[in-house]
C-alpha positions in Angstrom: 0.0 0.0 0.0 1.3 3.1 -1.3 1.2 6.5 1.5 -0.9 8.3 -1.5 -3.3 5.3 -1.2 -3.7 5.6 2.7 -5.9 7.6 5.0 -4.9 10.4 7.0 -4.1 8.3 10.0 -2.4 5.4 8.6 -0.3 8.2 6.4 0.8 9.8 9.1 2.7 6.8 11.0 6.2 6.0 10.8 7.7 3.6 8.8 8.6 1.7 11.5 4.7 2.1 13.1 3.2 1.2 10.0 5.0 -2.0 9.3 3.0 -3.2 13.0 -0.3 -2.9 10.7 1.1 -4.2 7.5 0.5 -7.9 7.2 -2.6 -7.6 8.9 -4.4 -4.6 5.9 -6.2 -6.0 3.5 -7.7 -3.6 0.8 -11.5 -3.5 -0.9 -13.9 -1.8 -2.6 -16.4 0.7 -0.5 -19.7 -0.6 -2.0 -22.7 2.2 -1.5 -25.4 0.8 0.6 -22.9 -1.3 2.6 -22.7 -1.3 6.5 -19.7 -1.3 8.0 -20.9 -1.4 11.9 -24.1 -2.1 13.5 -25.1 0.1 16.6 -24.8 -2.5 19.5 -22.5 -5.2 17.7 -19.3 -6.6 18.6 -17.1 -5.3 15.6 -14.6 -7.6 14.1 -13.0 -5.2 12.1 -11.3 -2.0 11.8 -11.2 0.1 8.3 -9.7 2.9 7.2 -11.2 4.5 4.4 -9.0 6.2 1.3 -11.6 7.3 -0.8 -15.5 7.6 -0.4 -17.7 8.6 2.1 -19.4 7.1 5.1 -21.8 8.0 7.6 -22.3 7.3 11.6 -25.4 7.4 12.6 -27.9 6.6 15.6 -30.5 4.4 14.5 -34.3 5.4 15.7 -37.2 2.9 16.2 -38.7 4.3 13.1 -35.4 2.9 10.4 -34.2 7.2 10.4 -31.8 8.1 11.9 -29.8 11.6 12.4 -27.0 13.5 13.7 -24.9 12.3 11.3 -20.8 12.5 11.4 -19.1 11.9 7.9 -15.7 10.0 7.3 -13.7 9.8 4.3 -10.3 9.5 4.0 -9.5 11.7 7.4 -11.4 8.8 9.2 -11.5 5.2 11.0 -14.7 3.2 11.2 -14.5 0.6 14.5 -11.4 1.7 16.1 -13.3 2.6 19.5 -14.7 0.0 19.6 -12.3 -2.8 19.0 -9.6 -0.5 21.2 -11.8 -1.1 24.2 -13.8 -4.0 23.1 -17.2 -2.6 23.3 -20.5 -3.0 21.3 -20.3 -0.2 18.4 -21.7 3.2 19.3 -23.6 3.9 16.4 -24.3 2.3 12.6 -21.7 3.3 9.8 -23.1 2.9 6.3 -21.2 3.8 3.6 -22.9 6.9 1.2 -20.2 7.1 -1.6 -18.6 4.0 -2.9 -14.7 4.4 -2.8 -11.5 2.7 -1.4 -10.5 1.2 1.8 -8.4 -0.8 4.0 -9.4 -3.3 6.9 -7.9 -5.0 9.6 -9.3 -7.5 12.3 -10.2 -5.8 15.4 -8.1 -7.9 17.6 -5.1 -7.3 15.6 -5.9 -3.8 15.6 -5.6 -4.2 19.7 -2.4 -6.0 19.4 -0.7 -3.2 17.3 -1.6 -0.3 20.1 -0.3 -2.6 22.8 3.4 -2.8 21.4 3.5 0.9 20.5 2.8 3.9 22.8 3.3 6.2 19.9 0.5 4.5 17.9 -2.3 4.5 21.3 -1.6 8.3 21.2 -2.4 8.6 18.1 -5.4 6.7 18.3 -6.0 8.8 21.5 -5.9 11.5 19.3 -8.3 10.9 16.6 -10.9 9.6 19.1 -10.6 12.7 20.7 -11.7 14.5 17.2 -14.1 11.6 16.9 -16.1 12.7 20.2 -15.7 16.3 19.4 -16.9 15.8 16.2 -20.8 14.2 17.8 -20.2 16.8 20.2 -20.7 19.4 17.9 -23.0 17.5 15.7 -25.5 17.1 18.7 -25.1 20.8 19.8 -26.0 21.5 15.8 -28.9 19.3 15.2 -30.7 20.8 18.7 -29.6 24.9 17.9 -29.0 25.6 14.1 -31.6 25.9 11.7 -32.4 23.1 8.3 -30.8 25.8 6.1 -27.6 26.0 8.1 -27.1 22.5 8.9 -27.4 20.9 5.2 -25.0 24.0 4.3 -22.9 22.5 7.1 -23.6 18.6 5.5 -23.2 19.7 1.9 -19.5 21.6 2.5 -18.5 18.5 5.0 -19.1 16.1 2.5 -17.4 18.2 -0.4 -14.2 18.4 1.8 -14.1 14.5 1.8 -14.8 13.7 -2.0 -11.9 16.5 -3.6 -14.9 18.1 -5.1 -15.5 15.4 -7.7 -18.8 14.9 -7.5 -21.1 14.0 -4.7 -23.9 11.7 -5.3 -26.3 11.0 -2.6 -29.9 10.1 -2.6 -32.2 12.5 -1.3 -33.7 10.2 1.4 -29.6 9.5 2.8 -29.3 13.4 3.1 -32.3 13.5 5.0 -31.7 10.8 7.1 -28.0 12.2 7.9 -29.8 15.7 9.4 -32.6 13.7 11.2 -35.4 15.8 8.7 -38.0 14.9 6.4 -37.1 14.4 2.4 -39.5 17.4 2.1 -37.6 19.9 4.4 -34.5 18.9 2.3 -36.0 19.8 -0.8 -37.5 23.4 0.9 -33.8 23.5 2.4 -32.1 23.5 -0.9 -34.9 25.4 -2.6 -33.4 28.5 0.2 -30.0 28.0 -1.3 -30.8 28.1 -4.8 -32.5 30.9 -5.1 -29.4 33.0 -2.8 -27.5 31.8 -6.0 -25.0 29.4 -3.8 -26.7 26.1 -5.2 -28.2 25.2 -8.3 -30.6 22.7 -8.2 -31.7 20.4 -11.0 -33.8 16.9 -11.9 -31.2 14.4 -9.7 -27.8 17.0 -9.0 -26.9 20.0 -6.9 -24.3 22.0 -8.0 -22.5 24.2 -5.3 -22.3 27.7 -7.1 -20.3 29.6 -4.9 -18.3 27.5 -2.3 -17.7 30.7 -0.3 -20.6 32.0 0.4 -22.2 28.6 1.2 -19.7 28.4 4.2 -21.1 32.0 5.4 -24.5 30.3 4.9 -23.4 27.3 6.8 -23.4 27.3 10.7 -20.2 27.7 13.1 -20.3 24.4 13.5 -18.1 23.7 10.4 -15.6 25.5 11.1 -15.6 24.7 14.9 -14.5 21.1 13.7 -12.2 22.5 11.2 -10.0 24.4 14.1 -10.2 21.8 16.2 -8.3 19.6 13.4 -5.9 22.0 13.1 -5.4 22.1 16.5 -5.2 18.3 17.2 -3.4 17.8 14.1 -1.2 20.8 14.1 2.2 18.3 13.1 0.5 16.0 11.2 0.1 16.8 7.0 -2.0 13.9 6.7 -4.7 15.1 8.5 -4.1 18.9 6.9 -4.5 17.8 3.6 -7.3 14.9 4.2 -10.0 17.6 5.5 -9.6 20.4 2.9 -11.3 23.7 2.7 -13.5 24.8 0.0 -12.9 27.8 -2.0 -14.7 29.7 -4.4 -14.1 29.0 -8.2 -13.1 24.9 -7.5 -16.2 23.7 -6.3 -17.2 20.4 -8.1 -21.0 19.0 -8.6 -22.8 17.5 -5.8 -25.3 15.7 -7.0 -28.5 14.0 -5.3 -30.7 12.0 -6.4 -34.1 11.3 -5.8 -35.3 7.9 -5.3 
């Protein structure tokens, strides 16, 4: 596995730290639809995404869910879980079909046991992990729809180099926790502020700029705190990037 073809935390070991997870990483395919964790399950896996998107969420007695943190490339699916061997704290579905690594969670145990410079940097991206549902809970109960898919739309850009997101209209809705109805009002607000344009199955982000001022603190809350956490690592700099005006690419969902 080339260091291009890594995610940000598996990028930004050693040589000597990533030859603990070498023989154990076995690459696939990120299959849309696919779920990588089950809220309450025993994980037997870890993965670290290179490409594509995924989604943690809370399931709800009604199949919605809500409060949704995305992953890409910046992220690990299962790693709190098989660190501490607990039942996973929320589902993780993947959105946007992409590339990934895996690992079995026991050998994902052994590899922070020989290495004190691995467990903090585990340490450290579960600490952006819980910040990041922090601030995702804090959202969902203060910030308005218009904010938050502003929020959702710029997150998810970040993750997917601006090539192109597709998602379904119901899986956008079910990320904020709202009816397919408020996401279509929601967008309707954006489009005609000129920062979207909204067609038959796409949304195109106009004007990358101003949609951040439309979206809530929240986004760039996470952002510093990255930085912050981060601050020595490139990996993590470059895996969460920041949109700017004139580079936006398509983001495109469609209805069912």
């Amino acid at each position: 596995m080339e260091p291009s073809e890594r995610n940000a935390f598996l990028a930004e070991l050693s040589a000597a730290e990533f030859d603990l997870f070498r023989s154990h990483l076995t690459s696939f395919d990120l299959k849309a639809g696919v779920r990588l964790q089950d809220f309450g399950a025993v994980g037997d896996q870890v993965v670290f995404p290179s490409s594509g998107l995924v989604a943690m969420t809370m399931p709800s007695h009604d199949g919605g869910g809500g409060g949704a943190i995305l992953l890409g490339r910046d992220g690990i699916i299962g790693s709190l879980s098989a660190a501490c061997s607990a039942p996973a704290a929320c589902d993780a579905e993947v959105y946007i079909a992409g590339r990934a690594a895996r690992m079995p969670a026991a050998a994902f145990r052994s590899v922070l046991d020989q290495s004190p410079a691995i467990r903090r940097a585990a340490a450290r991206y579960h600490a952006f992990l819980m910040m990041q549902a922090q601030q995702t809970a804090l959202c969902s109960a203060a910030h308005g729809v218009d904010e938050r898919i502003a929020r959702c739309l710029l997150e998810a850009h970040d993750r997917c180099d601006g090539s192109g997101i597709r998602l379904t209209q119901n899986k956008l809705a079910q990320m904020l926790g709202v009816q397919r109805t408020t996401i279509t009002l929601a967008a309707g607000h954006l489009e005609t502020a000129g920062i979207l344009k909204c067609g038959r199955g796409h949304i195109q982000i106009i004007q990358g700029d101003q949609l951040e001022r439309h979206a809530c603190e929240c986004y760039r809350n996470v952002k510093i705190y990255v930085s912050s956490v981060f601050a020595t690592s490139a990996a993590h700099q470059i895996a969460v990037t920041s949109t700017k005006a004139g580079t936006d690419g398509p983001v495109e969902i469609r209805p069912m």
